[in-house]
LUMDODO-749524 format. One record per residue: residue number from 0; x, y, z of N, C-alpha, C, O in turn; residue in one letter; chain. Coordinates in steps of 0.05 Angstrom, whole numbers, plus 32768, in hexadecimal, padded with zeros to 4 digits. Example, Ala and Ser with C-alpha at 12.3 -4.5 7.8 and 13.67 -1.06 7.14 Angstrom:
<sites>
+-----+------+------+------+-------+-------+-------+------+------+------+------+------+------+-----+-------+
!   n ! n.px ! n.py ! n.pz ! ca.px ! ca.py ! ca.pz ! c.px ! c.py ! c.pz ! o.px ! o.py ! o.pz ! res ! chain !
+-----+------+------+------+-------+-------+-------+------+------+------+------+------+------+-----+-------+
!   0 ! 8108 ! 7F8E ! 809C !  80F6 !  7FA6 !  809C ! 8108 ! 7FBE ! 809C ! 811D ! 7FBE ! 80A9 !   a !     A !
!   1 ! 8101 ! 7FD3 ! 808E !  8111 !  7FEB !  808F ! 8102 ! 8001 ! 809D ! 810C ! 8017 ! 80A1 !   s !     A !
+-----+------+------+------+-------+-------+-------+------+------+------+------+------+------+-----+-------+
</sites>
This chain:
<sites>
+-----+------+------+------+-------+-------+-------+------+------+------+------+------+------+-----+-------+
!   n ! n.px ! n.py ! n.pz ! ca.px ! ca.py ! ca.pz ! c.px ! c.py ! c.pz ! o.px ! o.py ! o.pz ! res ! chain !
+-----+------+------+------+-------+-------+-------+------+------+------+------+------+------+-----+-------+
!   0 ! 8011 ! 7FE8 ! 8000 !  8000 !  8000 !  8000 ! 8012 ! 8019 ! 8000 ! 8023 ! 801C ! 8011 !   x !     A !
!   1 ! 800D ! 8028 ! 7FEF !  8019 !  8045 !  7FE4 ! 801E ! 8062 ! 8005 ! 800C ! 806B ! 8013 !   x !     A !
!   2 ! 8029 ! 8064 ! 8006 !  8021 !  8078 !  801B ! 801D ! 8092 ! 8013 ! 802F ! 809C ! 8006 !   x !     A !
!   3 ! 8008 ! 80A3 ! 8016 !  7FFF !  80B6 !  800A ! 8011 ! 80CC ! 801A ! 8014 ! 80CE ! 8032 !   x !     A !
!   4 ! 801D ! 80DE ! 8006 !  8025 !  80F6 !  8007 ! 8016 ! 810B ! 801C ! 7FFE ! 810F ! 801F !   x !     A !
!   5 ! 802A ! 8118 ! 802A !  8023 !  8133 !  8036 ! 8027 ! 8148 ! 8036 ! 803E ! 814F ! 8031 !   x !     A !
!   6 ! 8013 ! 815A ! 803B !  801E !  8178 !  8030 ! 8024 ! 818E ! 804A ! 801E ! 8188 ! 8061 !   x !     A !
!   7 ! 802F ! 81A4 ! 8043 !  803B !  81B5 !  8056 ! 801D ! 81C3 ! 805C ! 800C ! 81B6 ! 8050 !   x !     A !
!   8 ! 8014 ! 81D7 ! 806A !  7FFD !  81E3 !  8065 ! 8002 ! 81FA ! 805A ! 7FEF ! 8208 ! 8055 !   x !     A !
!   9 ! 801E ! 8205 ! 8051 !  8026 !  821E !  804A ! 8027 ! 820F ! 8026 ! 8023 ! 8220 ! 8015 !   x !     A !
!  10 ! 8029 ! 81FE ! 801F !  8022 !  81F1 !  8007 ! 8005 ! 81EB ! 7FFB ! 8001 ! 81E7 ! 7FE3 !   x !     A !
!  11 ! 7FF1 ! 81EB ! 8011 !  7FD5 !  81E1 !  800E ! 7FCE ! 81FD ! 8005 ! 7FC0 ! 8203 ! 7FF1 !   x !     A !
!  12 ! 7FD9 ! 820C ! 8015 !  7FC9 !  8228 !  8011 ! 7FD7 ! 8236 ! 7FF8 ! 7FCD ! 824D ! 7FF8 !   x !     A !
!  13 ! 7FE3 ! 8236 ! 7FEA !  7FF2 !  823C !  7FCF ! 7FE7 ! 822E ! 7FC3 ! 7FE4 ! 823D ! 7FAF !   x !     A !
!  14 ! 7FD9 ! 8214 ! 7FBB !  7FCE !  8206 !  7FAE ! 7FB1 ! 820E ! 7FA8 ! 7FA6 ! 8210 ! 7F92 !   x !     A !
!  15 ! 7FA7 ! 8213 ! 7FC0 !  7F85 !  821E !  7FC4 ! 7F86 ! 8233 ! 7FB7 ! 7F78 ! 8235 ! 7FA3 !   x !     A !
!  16 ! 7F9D ! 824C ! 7FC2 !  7F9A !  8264 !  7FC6 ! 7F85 ! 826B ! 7FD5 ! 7F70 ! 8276 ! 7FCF !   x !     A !
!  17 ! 7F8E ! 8264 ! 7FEE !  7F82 !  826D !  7FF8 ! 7F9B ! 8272 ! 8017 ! 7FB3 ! 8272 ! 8011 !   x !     A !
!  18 ! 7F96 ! 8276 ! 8033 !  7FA1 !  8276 !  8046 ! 7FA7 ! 8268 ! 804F ! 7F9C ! 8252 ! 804C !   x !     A !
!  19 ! 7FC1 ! 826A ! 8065 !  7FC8 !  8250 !  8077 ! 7FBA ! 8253 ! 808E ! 7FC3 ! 8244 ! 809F !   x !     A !
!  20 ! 7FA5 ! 8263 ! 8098 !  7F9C !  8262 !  80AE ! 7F81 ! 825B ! 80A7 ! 7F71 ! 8253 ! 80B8 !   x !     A !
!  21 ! 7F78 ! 825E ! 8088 !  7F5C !  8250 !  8080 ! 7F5E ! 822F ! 8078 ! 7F4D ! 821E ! 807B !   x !     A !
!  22 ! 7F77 ! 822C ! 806E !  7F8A !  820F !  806E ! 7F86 ! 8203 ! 808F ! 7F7A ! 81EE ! 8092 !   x !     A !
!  23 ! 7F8D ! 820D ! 80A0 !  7F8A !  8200 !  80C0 ! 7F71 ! 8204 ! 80C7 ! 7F69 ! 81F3 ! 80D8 !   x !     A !
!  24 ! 7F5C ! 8217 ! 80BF !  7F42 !  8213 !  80C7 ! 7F34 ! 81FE ! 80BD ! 7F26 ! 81F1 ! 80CD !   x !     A !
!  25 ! 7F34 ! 81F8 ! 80A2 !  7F28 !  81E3 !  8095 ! 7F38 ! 81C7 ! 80A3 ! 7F2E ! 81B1 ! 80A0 !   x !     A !
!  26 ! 7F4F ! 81CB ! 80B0 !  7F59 !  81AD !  80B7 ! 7F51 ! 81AB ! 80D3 ! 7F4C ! 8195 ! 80DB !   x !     A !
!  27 ! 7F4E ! 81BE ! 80E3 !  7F37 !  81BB !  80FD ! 7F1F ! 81B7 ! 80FD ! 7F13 ! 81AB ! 810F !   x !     A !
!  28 ! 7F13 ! 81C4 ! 80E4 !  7EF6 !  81B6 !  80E5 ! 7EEF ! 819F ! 80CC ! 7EDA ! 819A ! 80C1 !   x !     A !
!  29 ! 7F09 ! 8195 ! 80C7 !  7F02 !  8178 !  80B8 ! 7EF6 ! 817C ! 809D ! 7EE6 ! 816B ! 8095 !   x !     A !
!  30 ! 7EFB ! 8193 ! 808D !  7EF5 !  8195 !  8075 ! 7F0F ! 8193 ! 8063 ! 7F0D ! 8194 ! 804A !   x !     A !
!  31 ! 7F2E ! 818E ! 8073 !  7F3F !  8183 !  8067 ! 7F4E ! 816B ! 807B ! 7F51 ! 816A ! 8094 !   x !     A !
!  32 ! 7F53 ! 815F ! 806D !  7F5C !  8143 !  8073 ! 7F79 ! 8142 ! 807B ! 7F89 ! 8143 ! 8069 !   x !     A !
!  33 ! 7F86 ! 813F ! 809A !  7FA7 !  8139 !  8093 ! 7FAC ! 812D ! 80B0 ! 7F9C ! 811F ! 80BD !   x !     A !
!  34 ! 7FC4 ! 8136 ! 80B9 !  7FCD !  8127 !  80D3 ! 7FD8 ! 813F ! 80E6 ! 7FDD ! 8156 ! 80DD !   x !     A !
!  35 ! 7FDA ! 8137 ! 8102 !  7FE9 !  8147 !  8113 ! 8009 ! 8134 ! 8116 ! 800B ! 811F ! 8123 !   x !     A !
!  36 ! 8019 ! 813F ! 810C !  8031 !  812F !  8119 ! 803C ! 813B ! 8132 ! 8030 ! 814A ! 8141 !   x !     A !
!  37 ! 8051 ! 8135 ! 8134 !  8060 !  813D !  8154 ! 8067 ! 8160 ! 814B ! 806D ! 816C ! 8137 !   x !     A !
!  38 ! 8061 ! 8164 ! 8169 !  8067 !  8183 !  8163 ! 804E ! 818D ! 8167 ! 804D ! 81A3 ! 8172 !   x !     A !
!  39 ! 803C ! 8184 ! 8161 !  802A !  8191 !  814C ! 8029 ! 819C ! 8134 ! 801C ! 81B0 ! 812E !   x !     A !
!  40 ! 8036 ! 8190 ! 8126 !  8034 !  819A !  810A ! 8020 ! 8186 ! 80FC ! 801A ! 816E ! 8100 !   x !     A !
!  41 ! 8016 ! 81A0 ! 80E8 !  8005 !  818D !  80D8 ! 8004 ! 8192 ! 80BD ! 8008 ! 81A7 ! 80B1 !   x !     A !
!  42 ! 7FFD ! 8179 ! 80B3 !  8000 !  8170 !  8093 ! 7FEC ! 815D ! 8083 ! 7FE9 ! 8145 ! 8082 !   x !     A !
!  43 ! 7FDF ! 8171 ! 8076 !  7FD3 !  816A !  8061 ! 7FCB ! 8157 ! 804D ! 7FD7 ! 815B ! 8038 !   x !     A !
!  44 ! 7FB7 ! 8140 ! 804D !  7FBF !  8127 !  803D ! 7FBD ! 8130 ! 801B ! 7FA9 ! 813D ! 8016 !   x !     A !
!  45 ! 7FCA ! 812C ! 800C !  7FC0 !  813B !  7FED ! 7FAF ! 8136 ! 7FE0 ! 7FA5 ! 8146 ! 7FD0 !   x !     A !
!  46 ! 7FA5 ! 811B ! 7FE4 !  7F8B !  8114 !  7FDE ! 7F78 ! 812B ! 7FE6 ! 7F6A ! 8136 ! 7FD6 !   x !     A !
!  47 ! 7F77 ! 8132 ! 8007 !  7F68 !  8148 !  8007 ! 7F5E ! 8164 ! 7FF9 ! 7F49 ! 8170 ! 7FF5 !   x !     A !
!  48 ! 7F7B ! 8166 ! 7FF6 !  7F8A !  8184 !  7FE0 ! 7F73 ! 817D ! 7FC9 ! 7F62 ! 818B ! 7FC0 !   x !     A !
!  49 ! 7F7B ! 8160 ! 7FC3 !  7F70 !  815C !  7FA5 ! 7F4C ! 8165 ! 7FA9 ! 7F40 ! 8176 ! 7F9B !   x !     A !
!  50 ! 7F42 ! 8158 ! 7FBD !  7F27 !  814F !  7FB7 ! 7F1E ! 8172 ! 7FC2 ! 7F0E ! 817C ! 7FB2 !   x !     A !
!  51 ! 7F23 ! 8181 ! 7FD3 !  7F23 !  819C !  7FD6 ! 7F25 ! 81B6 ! 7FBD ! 7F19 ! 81CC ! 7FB9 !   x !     A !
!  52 ! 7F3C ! 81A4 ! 7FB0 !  7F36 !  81BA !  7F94 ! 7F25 ! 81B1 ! 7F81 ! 7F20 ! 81C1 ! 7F6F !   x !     A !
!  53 ! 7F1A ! 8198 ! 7F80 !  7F03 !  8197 !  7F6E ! 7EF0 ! 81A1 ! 7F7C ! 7EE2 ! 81B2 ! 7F71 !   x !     A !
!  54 ! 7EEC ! 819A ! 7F92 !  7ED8 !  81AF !  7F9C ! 7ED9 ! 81CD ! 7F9A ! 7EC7 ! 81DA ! 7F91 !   x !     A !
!  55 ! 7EE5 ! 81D4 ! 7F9F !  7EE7 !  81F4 !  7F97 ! 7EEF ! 81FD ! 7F7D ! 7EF1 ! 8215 ! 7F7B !   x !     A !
!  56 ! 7EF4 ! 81F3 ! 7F6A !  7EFE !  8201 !  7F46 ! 7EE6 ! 81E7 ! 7F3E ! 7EE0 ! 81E3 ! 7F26 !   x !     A !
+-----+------+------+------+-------+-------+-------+------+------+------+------+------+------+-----+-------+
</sites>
């Protein structure tokens, strides 16, 4: 099984065009899909990215 790619959220939001603090809002309220790793950092699954910009364009 393939392991799916992750994204920066400063990458999500260049992609959207949209923000990195509208990038972390949508990943708090589960309208984008990713992980918390250590730290707290968080990253983006691209699948998400993907299925987000068909929804929006």
């Amino acid at each position: 099984m393939a392991q799916e790619r992750l994204i920066r959220p400063r990458e999500v939001a260049h992609r959207l065009a949209v923000s990195r603090s509208t990038v972390y809002r949508w990943f708090w309220e589960g309208k984008l899909k990713g992980v918390k790793i250590t730290g707290g950092t968080v990253r983006i699954l691209e699948s998400a990215v993907r299925d987000k910009m068909a929804e929006v364009y």
